[in-house]
N, C-alpha and C positions, 0 to 999 in steps of 0.2 A: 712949682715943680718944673725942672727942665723941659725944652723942646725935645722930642725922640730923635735920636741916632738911627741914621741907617749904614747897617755896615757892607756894603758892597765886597762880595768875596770872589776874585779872580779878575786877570787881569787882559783876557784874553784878547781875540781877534773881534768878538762881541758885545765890548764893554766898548760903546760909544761914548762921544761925545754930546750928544744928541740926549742920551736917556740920562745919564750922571750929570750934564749939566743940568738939565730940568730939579735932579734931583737936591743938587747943591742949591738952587733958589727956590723949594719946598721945604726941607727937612733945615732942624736947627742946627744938626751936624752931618757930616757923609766921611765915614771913614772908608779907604781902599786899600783891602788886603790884596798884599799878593804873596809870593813865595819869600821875597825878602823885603823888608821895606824898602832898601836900593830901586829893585823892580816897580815896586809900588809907585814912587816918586818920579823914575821916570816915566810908566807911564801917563800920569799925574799931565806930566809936562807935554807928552806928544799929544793930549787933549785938550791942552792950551786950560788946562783947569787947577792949574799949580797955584796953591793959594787958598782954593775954594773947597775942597776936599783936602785931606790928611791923609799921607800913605802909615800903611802898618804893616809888619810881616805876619804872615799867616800860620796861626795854628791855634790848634782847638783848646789848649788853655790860653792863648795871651786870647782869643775873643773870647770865651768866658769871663775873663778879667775884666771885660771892657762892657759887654753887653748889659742891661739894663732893662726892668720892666718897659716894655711900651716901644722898646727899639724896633726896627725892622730887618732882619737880616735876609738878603737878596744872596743867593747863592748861583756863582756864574762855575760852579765845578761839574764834573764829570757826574749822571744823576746818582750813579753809587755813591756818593758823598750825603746826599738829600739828607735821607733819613736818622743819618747822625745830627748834623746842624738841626733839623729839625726838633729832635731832641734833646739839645743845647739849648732852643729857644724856650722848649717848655717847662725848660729846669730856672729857664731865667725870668718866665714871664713874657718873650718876646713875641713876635708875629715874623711868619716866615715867607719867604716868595721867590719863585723858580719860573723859569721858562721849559720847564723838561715838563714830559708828560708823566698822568698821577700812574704808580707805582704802589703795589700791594704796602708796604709798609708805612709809605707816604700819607695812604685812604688811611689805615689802622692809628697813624700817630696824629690826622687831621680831626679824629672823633675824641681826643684826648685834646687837643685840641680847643676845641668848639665847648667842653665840658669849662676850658679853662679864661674860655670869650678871647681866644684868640684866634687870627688870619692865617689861614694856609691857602697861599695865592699861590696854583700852578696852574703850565699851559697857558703863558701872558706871553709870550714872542712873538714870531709870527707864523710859525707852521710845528707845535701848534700855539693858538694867541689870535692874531688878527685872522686867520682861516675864520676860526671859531665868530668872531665875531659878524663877520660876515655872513655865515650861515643863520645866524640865529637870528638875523634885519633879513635874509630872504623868507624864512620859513614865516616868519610872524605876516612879513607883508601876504604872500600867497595865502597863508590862515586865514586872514582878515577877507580876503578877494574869494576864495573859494570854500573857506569852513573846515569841518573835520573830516571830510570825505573827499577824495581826490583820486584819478587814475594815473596811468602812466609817468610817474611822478621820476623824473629823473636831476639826481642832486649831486653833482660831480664839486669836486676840490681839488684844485692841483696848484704847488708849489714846487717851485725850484731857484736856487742861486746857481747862474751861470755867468760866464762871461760875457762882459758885454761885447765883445770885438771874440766870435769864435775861434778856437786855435783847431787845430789837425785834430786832436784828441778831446773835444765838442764840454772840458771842463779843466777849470783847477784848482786845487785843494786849498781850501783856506783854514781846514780845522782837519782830528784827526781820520787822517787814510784809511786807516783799519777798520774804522766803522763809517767809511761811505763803504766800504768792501761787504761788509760783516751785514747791512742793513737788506744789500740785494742778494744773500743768503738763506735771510728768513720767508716764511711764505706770507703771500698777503689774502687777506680774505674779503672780500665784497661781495657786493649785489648786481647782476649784471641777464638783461632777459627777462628778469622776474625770479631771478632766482639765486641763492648762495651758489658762489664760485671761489673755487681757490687757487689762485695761482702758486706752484712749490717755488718757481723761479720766476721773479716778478717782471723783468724784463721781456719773458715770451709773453708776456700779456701787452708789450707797448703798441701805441699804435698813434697815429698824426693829428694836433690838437691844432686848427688853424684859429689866432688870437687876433684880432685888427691887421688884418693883412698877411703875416707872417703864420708861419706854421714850424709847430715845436713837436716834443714826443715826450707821452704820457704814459706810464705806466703805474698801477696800483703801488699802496706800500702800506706796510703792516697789514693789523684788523680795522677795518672801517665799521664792523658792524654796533660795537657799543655806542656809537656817535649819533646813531638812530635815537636814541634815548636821548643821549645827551642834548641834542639839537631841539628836543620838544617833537617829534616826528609825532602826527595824529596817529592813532591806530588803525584809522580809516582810510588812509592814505595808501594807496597798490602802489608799490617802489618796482619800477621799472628799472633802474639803474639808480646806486649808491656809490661812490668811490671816492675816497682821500684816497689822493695820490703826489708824486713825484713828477715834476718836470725838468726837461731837460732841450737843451738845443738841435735841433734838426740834425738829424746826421749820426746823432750820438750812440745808438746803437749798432751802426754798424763800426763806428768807432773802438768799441770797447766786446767787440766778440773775440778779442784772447783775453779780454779778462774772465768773462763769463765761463772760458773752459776752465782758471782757477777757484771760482766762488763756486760753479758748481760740483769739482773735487770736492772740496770742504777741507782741505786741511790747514789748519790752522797757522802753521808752521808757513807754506807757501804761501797765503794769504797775507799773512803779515809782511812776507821780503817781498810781495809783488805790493803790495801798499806802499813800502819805502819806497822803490824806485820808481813808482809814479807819483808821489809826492816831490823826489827829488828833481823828477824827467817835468812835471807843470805842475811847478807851485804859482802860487801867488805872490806876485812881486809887490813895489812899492809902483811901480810905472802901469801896473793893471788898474782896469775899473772892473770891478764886477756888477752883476744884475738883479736884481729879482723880480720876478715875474710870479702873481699869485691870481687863480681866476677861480671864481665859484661861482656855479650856476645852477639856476635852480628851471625849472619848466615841468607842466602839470596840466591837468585838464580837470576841467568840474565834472565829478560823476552822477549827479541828481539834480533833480530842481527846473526850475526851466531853463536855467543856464547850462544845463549839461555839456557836455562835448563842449563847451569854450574854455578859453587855453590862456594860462597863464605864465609869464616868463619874466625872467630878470639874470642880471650877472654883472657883478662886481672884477672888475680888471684893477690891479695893482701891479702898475711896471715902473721900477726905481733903478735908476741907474747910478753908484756910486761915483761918488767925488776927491779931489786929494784930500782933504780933509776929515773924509769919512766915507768908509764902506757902503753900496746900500744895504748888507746884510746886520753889519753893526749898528744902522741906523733903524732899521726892522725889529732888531731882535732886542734890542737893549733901549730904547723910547718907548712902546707899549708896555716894558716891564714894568716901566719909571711911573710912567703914567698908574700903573695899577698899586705900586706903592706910594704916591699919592691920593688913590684914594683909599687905602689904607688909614693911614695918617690925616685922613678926615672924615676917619668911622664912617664910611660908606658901605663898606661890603660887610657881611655877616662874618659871626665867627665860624671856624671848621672850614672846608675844604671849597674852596673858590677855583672854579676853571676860568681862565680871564674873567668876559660878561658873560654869564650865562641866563640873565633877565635884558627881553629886548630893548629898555628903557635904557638901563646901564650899558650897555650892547651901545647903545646912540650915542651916549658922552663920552663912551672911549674911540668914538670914531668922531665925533667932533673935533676932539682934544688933538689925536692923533693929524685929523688934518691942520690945522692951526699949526704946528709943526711941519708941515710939508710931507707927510705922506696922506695920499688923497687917493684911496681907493675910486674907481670912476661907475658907476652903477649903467649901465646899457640894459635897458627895459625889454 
């Protein structure tokens, strides 16, 4: 029986070289779609991985043509795309993996899925992805040190890709505009005091995150609150403060208050032309380096026992700063994926719906793996 195909779909700014090369020396084949196979090939070529992967042109019959029981089809599109490929796979038998978060459809086609013993690997990036995995090595360690009862229990996550060398305007666009616009739109909802708080506009919630000497600006994003589950959170556990969040470079807020009078309009129409022209006004060049900065931290006190009132802490810092040869964002986002389609491809994870590791064992070998590649989360106790 053949080795499985993984067909890598999109050709973007997060398709490294980092996670597709890993992949070209796991998988028996790696095919890279893109819009055209022109596109494909070159960018084949500017990953220096011409040769070791196949380009293809993209579309939902020529990869049904090609796909095959046991492949793995890694999807790097928009997440409205998800839930078709997804269903592509399970008309082919295949196993499916994303970096976008799970999606009503996504959960519904992942129990069809699991029925058919195959992989739906979502949320393997890094926000969400390596976030994720960090959390689930602090909660277990605190677990272990304080048990199922815990007070004051505060578990923040914050991510951001920023520039490494800050401009006027505190970012620049590497993916699309409209939905870094579209994102500070929606309201975020957390845990903050001890209690559920919403912010309608997530930016009045920012406020100063100082990381190893420097100080950034942190504001909520999205709901945080189903992550309480997701993370293994005890029930006995008083949550003082929960938040996934967005990071961003010192300064940034006051940077972008004419934007915020457009997102908080809301119309669409203006949102999109003020998107364009800050896309056009600081894009991302070839002469830039970008950043990313990811820090989750957990702190807790014992509430029973003789150990009461003693205090527990830990936090994971991930600061990567890209290279000419690679983004750290496309290094981030597209090498944990890899890594999770490797273990894929050696029946590791269960069938049905996989969030990166969501078991803290697994949780450890994708942070082993990851560092042995050169991203090393640094753990500060």
């Amino acid at each position: 029986m053949p080795e499985p195909t993984v067909h890598w779909i999109g050709t973007g700014l997060s398709t490294g070289p980092s996670g597709l090369g890993l992949l070209c020396e796991r998988a028996g084949q790696v095919l890279l779609w893109g819009r055209t196979e022109e596109r494909a090939a070159a960018r084949l070529a500017e990953l220096g991985l011409t040769g070791r992967a196949r380009p293809r042109a993209y579309g939902p019959r020529a990869l049904a043509a090609e796909v095959r029981p046991g492949d793995v089809v890694v999807s790097m599109l928009p997440a409205a795309e998800h839930p078709g490929l997804l269903r592509l796979c399970l008309d082919s038998g295949a196993h499916f993996a994303c970096s976008s978060y799970v999606s009503d459809p996504i959960k519904d086609g992942a129990e069809d899925a699991a029925r058919a013993g195959l992989v739906v690997l979502t949320e393997a990036g890094l926000d969400p992805g390596i976030d994720h995995l960090l959390a689930h090595r602090l909660v277990a360690a605190a677990r272990a040190d304080l048990g199922d009862t815990a007070e004051d229990v505060v578990l923040t996550s914050y991510c951001g890709g920023v520039p490494a060398v800050p401009n006027d305007f505190r970012y620049r666009f590497s993916w699309a505009p409209y939905g870094v616009l579209a994102a500070l739109g929606s309201p975020a909802r957390y845990v903050e005091g001890g209690a559920e708080r919403v912010a309608a506009h997530p930016w009045e919630a920012t406020r100063t995150l100082g990381l190893g000497g420097e100080d950034f600006e942190v504001y909520p994003n999205r709901d945080s609150l189903p992550f309480l589950a997701q993370y293994g959170i005890p029930a006995g556990w008083r949550m003082h403060t929960f938040v996934r969040g967005t990071l961003r470079n010192a300064g940034w807020r006051q940077a972008w208050e004419p934007v915020f009078a457009t997102v908080r309009d809301g119309d669409p129409a203006r949102i999109a032309a003020l998107a364009k022209e800050l896309a056009d006004r600081y894009p991302t060049t070839p002469a830039d380096r970008d950043r990313v900065v990811l820090a989750v931290a957990l702190r807790a006190r014992a509430a029973s026992g003789p150990g009461a009132g003693r205090s527990w802490q830990g936090e994971y810092l991930l600061d990567l700063t890209g290279t000419a040869e690679e983004s750290a964002m496309a290094r981030c986002v597209s090498l944990p994926l890899a890594l999770g389609v490797t273990r894929i491809l050696a029946g590791a994870l269960p069938p049905g719906l996989n969030r990166a590791a969501e078991d803290p064992a697994e949780a450890a070998h994708w942070l082993d793996a990851l560092a042995a590649h050169g991203v090393r989360p640094v753990l500060h106790p």
